[in-house]
LUMVEX-579175 format. One record per atom (N, C-alpha, C): y, z, x; atom name; chain; residue number from 1. Coordinates in Angstrom, 3 decimals. Example, Ala and Ser with C-alpha at 12.3 -4.5 7.8 and 13.67 -1.06 7.14 Angstrom:
// LUMVEX-579175
v, w, u, atom, mol, seq
-5.690, 7.800, 13.190, N, A, 1;
-4.500, 7.800, 12.300, CA, A, 1;
-3.300, 7.800, 13.200, C, A, 1;
-2.250, 7.080, 12.850, N, A, 2;
-1.060, 7.140, 13.670, CA, A, 2;
0.030, 7.870, 12.900, C, A, 2;
END
This chain:
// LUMVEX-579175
v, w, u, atom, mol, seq
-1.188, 0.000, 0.845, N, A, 1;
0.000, 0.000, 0.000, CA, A, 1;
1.251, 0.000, 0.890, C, A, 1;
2.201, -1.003, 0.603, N, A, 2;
3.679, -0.892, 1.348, CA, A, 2;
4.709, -0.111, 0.699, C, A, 2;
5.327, 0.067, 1.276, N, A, 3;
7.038, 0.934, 0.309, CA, A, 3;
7.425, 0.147, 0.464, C, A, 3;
8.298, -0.595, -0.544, N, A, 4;
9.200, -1.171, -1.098, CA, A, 4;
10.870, -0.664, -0.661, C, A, 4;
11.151, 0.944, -0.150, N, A, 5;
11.792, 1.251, 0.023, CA, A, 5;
12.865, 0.539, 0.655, C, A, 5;
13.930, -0.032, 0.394, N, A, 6;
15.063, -0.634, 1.463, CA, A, 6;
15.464, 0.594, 2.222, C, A, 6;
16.132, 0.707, 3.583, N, A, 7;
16.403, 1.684, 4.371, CA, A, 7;
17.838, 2.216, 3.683, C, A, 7;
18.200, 3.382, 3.834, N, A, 8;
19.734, 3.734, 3.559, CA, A, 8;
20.272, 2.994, 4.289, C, A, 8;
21.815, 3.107, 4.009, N, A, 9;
22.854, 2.527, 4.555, CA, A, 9;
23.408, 3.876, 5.538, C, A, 9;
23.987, 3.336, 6.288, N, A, 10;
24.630, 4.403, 7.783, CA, A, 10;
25.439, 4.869, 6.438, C, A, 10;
25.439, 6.056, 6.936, N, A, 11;
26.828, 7.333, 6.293, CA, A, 11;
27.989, 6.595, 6.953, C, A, 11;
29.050, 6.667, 5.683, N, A, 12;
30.070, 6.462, 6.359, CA, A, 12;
31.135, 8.151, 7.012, C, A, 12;
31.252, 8.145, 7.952, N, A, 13;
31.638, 8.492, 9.020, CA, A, 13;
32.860, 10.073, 8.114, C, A, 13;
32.722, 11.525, 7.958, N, A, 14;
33.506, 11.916, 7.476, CA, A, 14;
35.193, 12.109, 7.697, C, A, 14;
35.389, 11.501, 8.400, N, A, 15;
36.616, 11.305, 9.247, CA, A, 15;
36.861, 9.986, 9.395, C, A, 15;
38.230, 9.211, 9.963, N, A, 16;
38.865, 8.060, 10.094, CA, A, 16;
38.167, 8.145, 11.656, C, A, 16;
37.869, 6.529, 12.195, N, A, 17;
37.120, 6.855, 13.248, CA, A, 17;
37.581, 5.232, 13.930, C, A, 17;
37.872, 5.402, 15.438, N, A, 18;
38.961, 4.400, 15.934, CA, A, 18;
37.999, 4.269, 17.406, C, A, 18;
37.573, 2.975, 17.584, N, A, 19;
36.895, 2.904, 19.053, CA, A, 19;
38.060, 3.115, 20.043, C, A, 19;
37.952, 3.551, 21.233, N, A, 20;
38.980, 3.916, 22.868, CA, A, 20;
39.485, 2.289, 22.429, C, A, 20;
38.955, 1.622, 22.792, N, A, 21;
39.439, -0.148, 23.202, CA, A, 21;
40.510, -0.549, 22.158, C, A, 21;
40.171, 0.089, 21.223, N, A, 22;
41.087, -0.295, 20.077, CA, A, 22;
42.176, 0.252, 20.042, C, A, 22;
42.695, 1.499, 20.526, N, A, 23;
43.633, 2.515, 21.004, CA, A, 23;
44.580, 2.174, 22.010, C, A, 23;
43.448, 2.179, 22.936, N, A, 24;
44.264, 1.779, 24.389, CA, A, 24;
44.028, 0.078, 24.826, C, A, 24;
43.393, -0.256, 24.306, N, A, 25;
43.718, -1.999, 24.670, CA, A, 25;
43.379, -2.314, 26.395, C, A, 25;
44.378, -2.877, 26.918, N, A, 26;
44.104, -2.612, 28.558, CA, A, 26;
45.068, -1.591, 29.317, C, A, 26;
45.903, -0.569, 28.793, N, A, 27;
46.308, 0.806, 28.858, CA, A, 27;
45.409, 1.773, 29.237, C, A, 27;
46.273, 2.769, 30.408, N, A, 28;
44.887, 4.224, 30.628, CA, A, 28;
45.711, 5.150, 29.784, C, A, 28;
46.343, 5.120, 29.246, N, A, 29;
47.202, 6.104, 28.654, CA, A, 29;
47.911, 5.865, 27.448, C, A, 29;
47.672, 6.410, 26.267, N, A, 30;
48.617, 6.482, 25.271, CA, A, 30;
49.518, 7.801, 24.661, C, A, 30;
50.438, 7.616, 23.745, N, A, 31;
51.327, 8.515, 23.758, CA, A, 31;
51.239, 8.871, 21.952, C, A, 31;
50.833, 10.002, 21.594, N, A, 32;
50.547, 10.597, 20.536, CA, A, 32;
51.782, 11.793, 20.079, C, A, 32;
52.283, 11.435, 19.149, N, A, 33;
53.711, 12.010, 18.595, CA, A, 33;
52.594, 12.917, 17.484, C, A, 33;
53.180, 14.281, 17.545, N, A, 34;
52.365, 15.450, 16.515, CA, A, 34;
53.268, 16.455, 16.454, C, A, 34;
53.639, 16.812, 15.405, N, A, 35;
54.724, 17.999, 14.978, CA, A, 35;
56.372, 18.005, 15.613, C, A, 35;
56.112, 16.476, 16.144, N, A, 36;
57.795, 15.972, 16.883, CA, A, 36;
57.311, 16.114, 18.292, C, A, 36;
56.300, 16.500, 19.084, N, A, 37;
55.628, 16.651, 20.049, CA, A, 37;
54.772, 15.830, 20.610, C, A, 37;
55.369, 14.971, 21.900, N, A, 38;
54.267, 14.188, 22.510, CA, A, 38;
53.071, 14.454, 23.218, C, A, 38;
52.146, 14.138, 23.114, N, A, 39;
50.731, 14.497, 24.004, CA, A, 39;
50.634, 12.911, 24.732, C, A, 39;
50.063, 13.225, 25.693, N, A, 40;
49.107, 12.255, 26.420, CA, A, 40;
47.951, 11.875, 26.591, C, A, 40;
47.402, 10.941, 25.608, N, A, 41;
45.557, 10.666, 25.690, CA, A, 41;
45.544, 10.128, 27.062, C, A, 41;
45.069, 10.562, 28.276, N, A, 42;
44.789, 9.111, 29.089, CA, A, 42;
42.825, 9.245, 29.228, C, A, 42;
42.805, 7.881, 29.687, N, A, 43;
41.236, 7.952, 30.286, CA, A, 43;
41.567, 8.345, 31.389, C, A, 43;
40.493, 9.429, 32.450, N, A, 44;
40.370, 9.447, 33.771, CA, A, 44;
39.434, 8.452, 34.609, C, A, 44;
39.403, 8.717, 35.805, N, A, 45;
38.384, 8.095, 36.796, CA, A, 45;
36.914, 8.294, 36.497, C, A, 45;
36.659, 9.223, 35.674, N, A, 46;
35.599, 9.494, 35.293, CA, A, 46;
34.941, 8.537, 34.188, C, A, 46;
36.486, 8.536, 33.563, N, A, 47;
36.025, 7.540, 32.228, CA, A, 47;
35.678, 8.513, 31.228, C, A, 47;
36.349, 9.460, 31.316, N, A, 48;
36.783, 10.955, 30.220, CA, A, 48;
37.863, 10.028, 29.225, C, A, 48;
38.218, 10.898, 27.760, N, A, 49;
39.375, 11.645, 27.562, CA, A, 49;
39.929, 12.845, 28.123, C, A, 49;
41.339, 12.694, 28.494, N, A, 50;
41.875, 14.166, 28.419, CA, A, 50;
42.974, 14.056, 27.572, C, A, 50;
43.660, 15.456, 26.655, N, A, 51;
44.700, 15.175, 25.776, CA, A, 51;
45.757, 15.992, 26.467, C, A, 51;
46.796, 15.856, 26.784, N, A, 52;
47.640, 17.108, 27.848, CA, A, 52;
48.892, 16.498, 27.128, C, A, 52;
49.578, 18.029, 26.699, N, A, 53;
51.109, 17.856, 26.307, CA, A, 53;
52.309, 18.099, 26.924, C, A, 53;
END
């Protein structure tokens, strides 16, 4: 006997969800404005995030 079952579909994601590449483009660093306050996403050498304000 087979299941007929089709597989679920992926959950969609509970949060808004943004790939690095799409963010930063060919940039190591972007600039995030929050409560009138800039932060700094950059990638490191590692190929981290870090967020520093």
């Amino acid at each position: 006997m087979t299941d007929s079952k089709k597989p679920a579909p992926p959950a969609k994601p509970a949060h808004p969800t943004y790939r690095s590449e799409a963010l930063f483009g060919h940039a190591k660093v972007v600039v995030i404005v929050h409560g009138g306050r800039e932060y700094q996403l950059r990638i490191t050498s590692a190929n981290k995030l870090i967020l520093t304000a």
